[in-house]
C-alpha positions in Angstrom: 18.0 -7.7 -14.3 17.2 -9.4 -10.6 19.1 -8.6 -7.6 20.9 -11.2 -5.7 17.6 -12.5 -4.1 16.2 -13.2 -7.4 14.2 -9.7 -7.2 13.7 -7.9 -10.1 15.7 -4.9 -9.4 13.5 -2.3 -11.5 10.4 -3.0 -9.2 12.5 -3.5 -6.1 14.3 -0.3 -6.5 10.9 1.7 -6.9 9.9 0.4 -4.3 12.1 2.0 -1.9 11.9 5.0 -3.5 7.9 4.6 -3.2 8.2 4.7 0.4 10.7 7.4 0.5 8.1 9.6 -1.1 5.1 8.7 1.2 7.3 9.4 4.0 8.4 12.6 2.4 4.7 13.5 1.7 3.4 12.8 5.4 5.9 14.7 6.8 6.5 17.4 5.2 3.1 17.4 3.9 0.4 16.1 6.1 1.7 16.9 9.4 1.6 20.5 8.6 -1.5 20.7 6.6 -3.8 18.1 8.7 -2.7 19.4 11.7 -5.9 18.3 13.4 -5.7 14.6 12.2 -2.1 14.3 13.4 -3.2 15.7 16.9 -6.0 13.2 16.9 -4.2 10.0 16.1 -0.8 11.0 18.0 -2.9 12.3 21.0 -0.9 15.4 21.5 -2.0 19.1 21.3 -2.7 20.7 18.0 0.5 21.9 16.7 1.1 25.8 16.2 3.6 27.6 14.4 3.9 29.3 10.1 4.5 26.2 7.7 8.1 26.1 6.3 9.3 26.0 3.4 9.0 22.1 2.9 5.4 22.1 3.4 5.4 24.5 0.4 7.5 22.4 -1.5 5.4 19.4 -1.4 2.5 21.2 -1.7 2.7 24.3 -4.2 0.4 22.3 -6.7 -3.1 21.6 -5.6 -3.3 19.2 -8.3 -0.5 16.8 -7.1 0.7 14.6 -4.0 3.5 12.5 -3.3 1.2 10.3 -0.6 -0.7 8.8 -3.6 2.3 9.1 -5.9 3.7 7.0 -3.6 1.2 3.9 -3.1 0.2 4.2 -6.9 3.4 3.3 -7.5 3.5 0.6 -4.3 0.0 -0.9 -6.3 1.6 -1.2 -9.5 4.5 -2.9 -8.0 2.3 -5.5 -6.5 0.4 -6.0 -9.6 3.3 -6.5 -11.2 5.2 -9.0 -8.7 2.3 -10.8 -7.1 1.7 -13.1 -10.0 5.1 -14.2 -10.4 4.8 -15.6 -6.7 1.4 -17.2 -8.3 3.4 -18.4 -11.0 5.9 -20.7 -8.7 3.3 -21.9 -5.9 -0.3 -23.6 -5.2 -2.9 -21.1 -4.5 -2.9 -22.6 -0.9 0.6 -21.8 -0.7 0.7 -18.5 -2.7 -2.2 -17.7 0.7 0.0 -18.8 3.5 2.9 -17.1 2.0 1.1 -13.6 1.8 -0.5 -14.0 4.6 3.3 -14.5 6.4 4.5 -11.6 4.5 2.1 -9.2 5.6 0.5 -9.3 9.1 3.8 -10.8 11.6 5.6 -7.7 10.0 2.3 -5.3 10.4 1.3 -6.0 13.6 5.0 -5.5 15.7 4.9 -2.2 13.3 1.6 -1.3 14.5 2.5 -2.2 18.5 6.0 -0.1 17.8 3.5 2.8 16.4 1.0 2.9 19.0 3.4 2.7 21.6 5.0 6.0 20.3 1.4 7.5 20.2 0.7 6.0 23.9 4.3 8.4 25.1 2.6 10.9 23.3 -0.7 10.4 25.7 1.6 10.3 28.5 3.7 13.3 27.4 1.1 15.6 26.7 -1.3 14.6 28.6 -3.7 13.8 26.2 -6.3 10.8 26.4 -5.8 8.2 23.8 -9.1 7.9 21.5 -8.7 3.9 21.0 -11.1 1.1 22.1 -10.9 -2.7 22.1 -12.8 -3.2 19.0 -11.1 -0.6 17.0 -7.7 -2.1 18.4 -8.3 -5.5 17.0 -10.3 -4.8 14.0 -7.3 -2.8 12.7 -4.9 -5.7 14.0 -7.3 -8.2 11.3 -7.5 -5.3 8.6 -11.1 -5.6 8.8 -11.7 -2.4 10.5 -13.2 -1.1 7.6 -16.2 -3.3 7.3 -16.6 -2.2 10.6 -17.0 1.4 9.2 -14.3 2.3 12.1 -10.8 4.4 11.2 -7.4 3.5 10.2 -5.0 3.9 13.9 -2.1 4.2 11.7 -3.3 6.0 8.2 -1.2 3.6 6.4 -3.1 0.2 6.6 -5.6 0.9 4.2 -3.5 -0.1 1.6 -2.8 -3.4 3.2 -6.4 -4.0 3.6 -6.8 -3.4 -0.4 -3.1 -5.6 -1.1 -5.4 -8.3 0.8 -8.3 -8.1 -1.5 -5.8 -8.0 -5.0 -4.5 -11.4 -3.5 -7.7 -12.8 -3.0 -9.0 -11.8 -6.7 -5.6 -13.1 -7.8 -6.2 -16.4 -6.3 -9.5 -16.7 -7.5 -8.5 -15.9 -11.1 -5.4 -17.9 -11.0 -6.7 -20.2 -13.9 -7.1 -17.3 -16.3 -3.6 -15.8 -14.7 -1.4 -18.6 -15.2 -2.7 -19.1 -19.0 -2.7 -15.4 -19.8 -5.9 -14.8 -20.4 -7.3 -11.3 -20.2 -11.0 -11.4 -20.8 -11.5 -12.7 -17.1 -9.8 -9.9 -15.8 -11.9 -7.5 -18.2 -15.0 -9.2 -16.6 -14.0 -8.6 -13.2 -13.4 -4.9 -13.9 -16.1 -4.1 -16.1 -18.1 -6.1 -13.1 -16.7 -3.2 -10.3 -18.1 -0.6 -12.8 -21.0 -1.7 -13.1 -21.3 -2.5 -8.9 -19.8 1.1 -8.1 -22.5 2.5 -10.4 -25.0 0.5 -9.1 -24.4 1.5 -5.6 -23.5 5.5 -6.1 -25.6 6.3 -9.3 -28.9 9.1 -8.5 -30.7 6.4 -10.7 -30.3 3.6 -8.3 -30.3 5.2 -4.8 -29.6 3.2 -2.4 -31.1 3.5 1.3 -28.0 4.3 3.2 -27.8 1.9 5.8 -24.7 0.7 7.9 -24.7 -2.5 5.3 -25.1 -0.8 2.0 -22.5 2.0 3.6 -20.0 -0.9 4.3 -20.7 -2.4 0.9 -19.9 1.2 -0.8 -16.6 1.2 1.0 -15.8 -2.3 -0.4 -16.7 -1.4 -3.9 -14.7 1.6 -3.7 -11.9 -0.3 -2.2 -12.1 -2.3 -5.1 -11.4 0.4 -7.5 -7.5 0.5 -6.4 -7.5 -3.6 -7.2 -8.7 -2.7 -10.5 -5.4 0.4 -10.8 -3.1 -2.9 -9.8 -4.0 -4.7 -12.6 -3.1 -2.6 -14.6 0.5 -4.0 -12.7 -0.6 -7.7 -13.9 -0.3 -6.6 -17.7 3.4 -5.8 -17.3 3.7 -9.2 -16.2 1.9 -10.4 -18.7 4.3 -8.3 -21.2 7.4 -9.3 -19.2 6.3 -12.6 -19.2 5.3 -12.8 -22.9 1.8 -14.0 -22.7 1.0 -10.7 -24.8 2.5 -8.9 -27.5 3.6 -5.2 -27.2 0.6 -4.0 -29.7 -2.2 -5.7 -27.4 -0.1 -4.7 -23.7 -0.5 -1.6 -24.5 -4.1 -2.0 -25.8 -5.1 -3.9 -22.6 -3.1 -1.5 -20.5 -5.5 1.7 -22.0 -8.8 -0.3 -21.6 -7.8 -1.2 -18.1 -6.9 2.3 -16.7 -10.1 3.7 -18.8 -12.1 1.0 -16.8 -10.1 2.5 -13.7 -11.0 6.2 -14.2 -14.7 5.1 -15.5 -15.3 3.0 -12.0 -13.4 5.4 -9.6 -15.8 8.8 -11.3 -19.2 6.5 -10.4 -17.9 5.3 -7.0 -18.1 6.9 -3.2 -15.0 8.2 -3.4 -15.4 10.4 -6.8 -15.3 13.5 -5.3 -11.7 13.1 -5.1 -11.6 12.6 -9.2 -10.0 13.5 -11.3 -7.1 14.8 -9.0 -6.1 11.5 -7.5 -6.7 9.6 -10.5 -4.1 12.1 -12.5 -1.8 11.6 -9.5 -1.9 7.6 -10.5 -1.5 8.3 -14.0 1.6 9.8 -13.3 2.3 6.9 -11.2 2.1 5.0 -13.9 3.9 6.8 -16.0 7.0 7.0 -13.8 6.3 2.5 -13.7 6.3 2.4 -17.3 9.2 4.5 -17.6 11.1 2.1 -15.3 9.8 -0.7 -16.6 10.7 0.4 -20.3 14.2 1.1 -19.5 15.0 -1.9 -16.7 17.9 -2.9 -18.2 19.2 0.4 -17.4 19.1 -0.2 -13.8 22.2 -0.8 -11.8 22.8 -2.4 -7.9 22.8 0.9 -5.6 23.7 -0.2 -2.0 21.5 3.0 -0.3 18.5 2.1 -2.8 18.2 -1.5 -2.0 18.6 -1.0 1.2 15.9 1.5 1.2 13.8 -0.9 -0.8 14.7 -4.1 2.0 13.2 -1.4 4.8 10.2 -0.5 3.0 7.8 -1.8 4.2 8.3 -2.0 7.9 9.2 1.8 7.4 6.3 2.7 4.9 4.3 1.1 8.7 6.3 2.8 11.1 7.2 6.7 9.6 3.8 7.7 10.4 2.6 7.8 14.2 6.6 7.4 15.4 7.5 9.9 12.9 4.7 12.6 14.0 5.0 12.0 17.7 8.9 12.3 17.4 8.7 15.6 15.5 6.1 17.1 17.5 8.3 16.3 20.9 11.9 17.4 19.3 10.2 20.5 18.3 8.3 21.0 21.9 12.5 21.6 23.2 13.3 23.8 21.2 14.6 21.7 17.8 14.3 22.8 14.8 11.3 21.0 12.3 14.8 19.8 10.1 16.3 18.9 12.8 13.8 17.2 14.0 12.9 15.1 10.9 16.7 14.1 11.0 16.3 12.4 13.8 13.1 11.2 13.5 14.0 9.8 10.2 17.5 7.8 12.4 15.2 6.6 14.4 12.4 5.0 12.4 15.0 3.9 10.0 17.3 2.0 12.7 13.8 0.6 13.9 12.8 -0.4 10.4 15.8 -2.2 9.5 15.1 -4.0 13.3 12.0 -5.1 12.2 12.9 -6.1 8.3 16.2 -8.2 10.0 14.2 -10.0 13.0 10.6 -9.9 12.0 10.2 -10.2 8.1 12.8 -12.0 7.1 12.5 -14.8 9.5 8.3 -15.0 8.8 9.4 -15.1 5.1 11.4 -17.8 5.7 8.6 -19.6 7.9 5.7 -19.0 5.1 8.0 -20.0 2.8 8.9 -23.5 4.3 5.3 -24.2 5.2 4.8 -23.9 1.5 7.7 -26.4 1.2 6.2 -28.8 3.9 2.4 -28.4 2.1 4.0 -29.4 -1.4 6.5 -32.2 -0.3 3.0 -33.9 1.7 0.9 -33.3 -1.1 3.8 -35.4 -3.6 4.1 -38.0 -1.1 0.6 -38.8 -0.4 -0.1 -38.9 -4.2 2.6 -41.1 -4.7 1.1 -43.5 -2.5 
């Protein structure tokens, strides 16, 4: 079943319900239990005060976190959906297309974010911690072969969509026929870099260059968790039967959890890799019983905001609740608000930012492919 805009209403659906979790998790979660980090990147005083009772809620079990619930189920989505915009466009086009889908949107989300943090400054009194290169480096995504920090917290996961589009455009030929060795090749090759780069038995002088190149490779391990995403396609699009889906699907996530234990960022296995298992779970559930899926006017409208809110909740979201609470609100209260606000400036955004530099990636794709048939039939 698709929506009226042609989406496919499983994956748009859980979609907003992905963001509605991250922003759940960050502010119930990590505003009270990285109190330090949220006082660094809102530049406000460290906040004081016993946790409540949603802070225990979202974080009774150690094991478990509805931050990387959240973007493992954002990942698969994109696995899942990306190739189908492959599917109808050039790889030129299918470029300029991302490219207008992601960065207009993120950067008047980032400017509405770092304004809220720059209140903050002013509020409080606190000096703001950013810099000219760390300003536009995050503005590129490229921050991080910079080796500097994320402003926002969020934009990592843009940074990594970036790189899945750039491996799906290069293996567009083996996409577009189905094919699935390629994209075993590409996997087994980030084991074997990861491995390479992290193992005792190949130590690695750790220069700013190799560290930069550990940070790619380990950034790579969440391109190889969305393709996982790229075999439901496959399935939905019937280039594979059911028997070898679900073969592929194993072999890919063992591939997953193999590169992610022998890259930099293994100390954090196997907890967040169970945390994306269940991610996937919760996708395969969904996509198992699509048809089951009905038009909800709160959840698509959720799922239309997403992603200018899954950009904004954070640093407008902290800086709000930390202020409301300074006079005397309530942390409920506060979130209330908070959560009007950010979700009247979402919708602002989707309405007069994404949808209009959709529509202008969209008829540059238009304009490439009508020159391209008109100078070939000349």
């Amino acid at each position: 079943m698709t929506t009226n805009n042609n989406k496919i209403l499983f994956a748009n659906q859980l979609r907003g319900v992905a963001a509605f979790l991250v922003l759940i998790s960050h502010w119930f979660g990590v505003y009270w239990g990285m109190r330090e980090a949220v006082s660094y990147y809102t530049a406000s005083p460290v906040h004081g005060g016993v946790n409540p009772f949603a802070y225990e809620l979202v974080s009774f079990n150690p094991n478990f976190g509805l931050g990387p619930f959240g973007v493992s189920i954002f990942f698969l989505i994109s696995g899942f959906v990306i190739p189908i915009s492959l599917e109808k466009n050039s790889v030129p086009n299918f470029l300029i297309m991302r490219l207008f889908r992601i960065f207009p949107t993120y950067w008047i989300s980032l400017c509405v974010g770092l304004l809220f943090v720059y209140g903050s400054s002013q509020f409080w009194g606190q000096a703001l911690y950013w810099n000219a290169k760390l300003l536009v480096t995050n503005m590129l995504l490229i921050n991080d072969l910079f080796l500097l920090p994320s402003v926002d917290l969020v934009n990592w996961t843009l940074a990594v969509e970036l790189k899945f589009y750039l491996v799906v455009a290069c293996l567009s030929p083996a996409i577009r026929q189905g094919k699935v060795l390629p994209l075993f090749i590409f996997s087994a090759s980030i084991l074997i870099l990861n491995w390479c780069l992290n193992s005792t038995l190949c130590a690695v002088a750790p220069t700013d260059f190799v560290s930069v190149f550990r940070m790619l490779a380990s950034e790579f391990v969440y391109v190889q968790f969305m393709l996982v995403g790229l075999f439901f396609y496959y399935a939905y699009q019937q280039k594979i039967s059911n028997k070898k889906f679900i073969l592929y699907v194993f072999l890919q996530l063992t591939l997953f959890s193999l590169t992610w234990l022998n890259s930099s960022i293994r100390d954090q296995f196997p907890v967040v890799t169970l945390i994306y298992l269940y991610g996937f779970a919760l996708f395969s559930l969904a996509y198992f019983f699509r048809k089951k899926f009905r038009q909800s006017t709160v959840i698509n409208l959720l799922a239309d905001i997403s992603f200018p809110l899954y950009l904004v909740h954070s640093l407008a979201g902290y800086v709000m609740i930390k202020i409301l609470m300074s006079y005397g609100c309530s942390f409920y209260v506060s979130v209330f608000l908070a959560a009007s606000v950010v979700g009247i400036i979402a919708y602002a955004i989707h309405r007069c930012v994404e949808m209009p530099t959709n529509s202008v990636g969209k008829t540059i794709s238009k304009f490439r492919t009508s020159r391209i048939k008109v100078n070939k039939s000349c």
